[in-house]
C-alpha positions as semicolon CSV with decimal commas, in nm:
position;residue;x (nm);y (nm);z (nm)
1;X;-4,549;3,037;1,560
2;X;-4,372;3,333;1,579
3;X;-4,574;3,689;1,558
4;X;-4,332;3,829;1,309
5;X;-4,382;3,511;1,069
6;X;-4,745;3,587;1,130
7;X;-4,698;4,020;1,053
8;X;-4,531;3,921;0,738
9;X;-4,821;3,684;0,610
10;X;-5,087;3,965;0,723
11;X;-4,889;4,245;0,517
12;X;-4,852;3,981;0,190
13;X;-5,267;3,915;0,244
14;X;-5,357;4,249;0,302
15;X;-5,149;4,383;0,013
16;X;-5,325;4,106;-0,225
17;X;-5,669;4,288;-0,092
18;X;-5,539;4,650;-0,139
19;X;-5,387;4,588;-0,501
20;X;-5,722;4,405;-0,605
21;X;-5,957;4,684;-0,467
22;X;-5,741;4,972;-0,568
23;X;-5,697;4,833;-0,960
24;X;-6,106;4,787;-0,953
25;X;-6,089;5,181;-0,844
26;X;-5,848;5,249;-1,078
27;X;-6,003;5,072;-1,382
28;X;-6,381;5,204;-1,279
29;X;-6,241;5,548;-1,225
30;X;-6,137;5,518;-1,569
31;X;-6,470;5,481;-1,702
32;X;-6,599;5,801;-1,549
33;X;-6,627;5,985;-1,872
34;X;-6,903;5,736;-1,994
35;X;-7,074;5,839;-1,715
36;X;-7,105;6,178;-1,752
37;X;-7,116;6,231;-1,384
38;X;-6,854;6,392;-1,153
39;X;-6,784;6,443;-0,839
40;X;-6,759;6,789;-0,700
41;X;-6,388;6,865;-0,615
42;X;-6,461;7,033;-0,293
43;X;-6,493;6,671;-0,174
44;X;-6,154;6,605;-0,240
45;X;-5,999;6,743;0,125
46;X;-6,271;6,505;0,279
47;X;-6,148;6,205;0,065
48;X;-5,822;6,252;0,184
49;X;-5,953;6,184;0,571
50;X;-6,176;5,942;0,452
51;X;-5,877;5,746;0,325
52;X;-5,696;5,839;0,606
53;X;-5,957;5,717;0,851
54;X;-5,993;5,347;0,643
55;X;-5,596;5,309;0,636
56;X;-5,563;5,333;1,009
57;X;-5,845;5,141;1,068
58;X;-5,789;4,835;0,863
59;X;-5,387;4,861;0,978
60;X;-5,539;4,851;1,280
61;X;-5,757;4,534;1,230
62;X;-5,421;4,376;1,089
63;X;-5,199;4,431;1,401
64;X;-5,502;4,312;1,612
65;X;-5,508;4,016;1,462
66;X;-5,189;3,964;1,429
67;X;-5,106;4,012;1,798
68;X;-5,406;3,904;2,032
69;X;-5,567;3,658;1,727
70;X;-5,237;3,489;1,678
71;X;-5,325;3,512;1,237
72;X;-5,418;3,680;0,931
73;X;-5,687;3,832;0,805
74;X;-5,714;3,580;0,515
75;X;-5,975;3,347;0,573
76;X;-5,752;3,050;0,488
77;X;-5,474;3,182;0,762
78;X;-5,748;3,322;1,042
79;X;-5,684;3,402;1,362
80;X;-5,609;3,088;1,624
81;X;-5,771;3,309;1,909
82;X;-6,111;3,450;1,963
83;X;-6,072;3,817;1,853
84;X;-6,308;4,075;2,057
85;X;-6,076;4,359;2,109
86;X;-5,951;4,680;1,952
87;X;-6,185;4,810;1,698
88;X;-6,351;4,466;1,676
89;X;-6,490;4,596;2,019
90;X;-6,687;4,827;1,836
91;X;-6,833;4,677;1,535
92;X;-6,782;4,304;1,418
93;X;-6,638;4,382;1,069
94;X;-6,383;4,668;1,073
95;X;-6,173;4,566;0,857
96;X;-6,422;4,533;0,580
97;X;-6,559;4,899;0,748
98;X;-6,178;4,989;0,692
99;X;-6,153;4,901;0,338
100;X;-6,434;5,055;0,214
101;X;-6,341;5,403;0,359
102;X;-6,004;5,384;0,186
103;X;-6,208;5,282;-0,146
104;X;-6,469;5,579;-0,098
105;X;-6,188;5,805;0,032
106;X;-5,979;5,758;-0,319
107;X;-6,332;5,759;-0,482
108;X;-6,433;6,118;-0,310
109;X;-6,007;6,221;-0,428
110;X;-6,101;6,159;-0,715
111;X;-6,428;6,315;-0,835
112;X;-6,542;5,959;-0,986
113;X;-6,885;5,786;-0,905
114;X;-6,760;5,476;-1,058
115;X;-6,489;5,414;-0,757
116;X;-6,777;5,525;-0,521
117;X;-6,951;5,223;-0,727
118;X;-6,633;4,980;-0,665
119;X;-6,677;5,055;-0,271
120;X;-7,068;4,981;-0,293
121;X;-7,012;4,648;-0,477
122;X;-6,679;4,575;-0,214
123;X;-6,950;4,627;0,067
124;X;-7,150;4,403;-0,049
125;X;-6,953;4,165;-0,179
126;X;-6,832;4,154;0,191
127;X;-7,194;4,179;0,339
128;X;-7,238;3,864;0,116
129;X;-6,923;3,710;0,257
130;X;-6,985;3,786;0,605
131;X;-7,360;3,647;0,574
132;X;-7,254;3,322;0,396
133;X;-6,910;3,218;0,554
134;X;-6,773;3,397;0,791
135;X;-7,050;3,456;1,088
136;X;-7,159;3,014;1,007
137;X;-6,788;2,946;1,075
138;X;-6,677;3,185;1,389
139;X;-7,005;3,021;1,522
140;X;-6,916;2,657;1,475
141;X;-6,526;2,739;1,573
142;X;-6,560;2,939;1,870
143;X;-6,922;2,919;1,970
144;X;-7,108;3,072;2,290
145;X;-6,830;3,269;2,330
146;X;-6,860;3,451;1,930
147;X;-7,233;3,406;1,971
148;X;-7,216;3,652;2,276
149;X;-7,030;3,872;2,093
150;X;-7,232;3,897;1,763
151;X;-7,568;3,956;1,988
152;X;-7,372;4,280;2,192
153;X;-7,163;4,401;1,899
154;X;-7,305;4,540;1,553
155;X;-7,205;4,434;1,244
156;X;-7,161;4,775;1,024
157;X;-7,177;5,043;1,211
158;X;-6,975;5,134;1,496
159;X;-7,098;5,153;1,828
160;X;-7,052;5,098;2,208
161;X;-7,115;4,772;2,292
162;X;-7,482;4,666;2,393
């Protein structure tokens, strides 16, 4: 399969995941005023890097996959290789690490609490993910080998590995 068949199926995915995430932010942003609470705006420089930060990181994840995985991130399209490289060398999940920078950076932009909410519940909703499918099937696909991994790597937060 050719790697630029497989660069144009990770940019389509990843798009779908950015447009969904960014309208949540968008629409919870919205609903600030209910709230009553804002962020200050001095946090806005620092939302900017946080964004910043996620972008290159999850871009990142993407061309990792891409290249050494021989896939997608979509969990329908994954990788054909064992990925253990680039910033997955670091922490097991930075894409999902990735994402919810860019979602906390645009919150922090922003001055809203309810995008800051939309990156909680994206975290989690990955956390969830991660605990119920993804770990139980990189085990049962690539097995001593990912089971290695998960014991030396973290999971959330970034790190040399053990």
């Amino acid at each position: 399969m050719s790697t630029l068949w497989i660069a144009l199926r990770a940019a389509v995915y990843a798009t779908g995941f950015v447009v969904l995430w960014t309208w949540l932010a968008f629409w919870a942003h919205r609903q600030d005023g209910r709230l009553g609470v804002v962020l200050p705006d001095a946090l806005a420089p620092v939302g900017v890097g946080v964004m910043v930060l996620g972008a290159a990181l999850a871009l990142w994840c993407i061309a990792t996959f891409v290249v050494r995985g021989r896939g997608t991130p979509a969990p329908f399209d994954a990788p054909r290789a064992f990925v253990a490289s680039g910033p997955y060398r670091w922490v097991r999940n930075p894409m999902y690490v990735g994402g919810f920078l860019l979602l906390a950076g645009y919150a922090l932009c922003a001055g809203s609490v309810a995008a800051l909410g939309v990156a909680l519940a994206m975290l989690l909703a990955a956390h969830a993910f991660v605990l119920a499918y993804e770990e139980p099937t990189l085990e049962a696909r690539f097995g001593e080998s990912y089971l290695s991994y998960k014991r030396a790597t973290r999971r959330w937060i970034p790190g040399p590995p053990r």
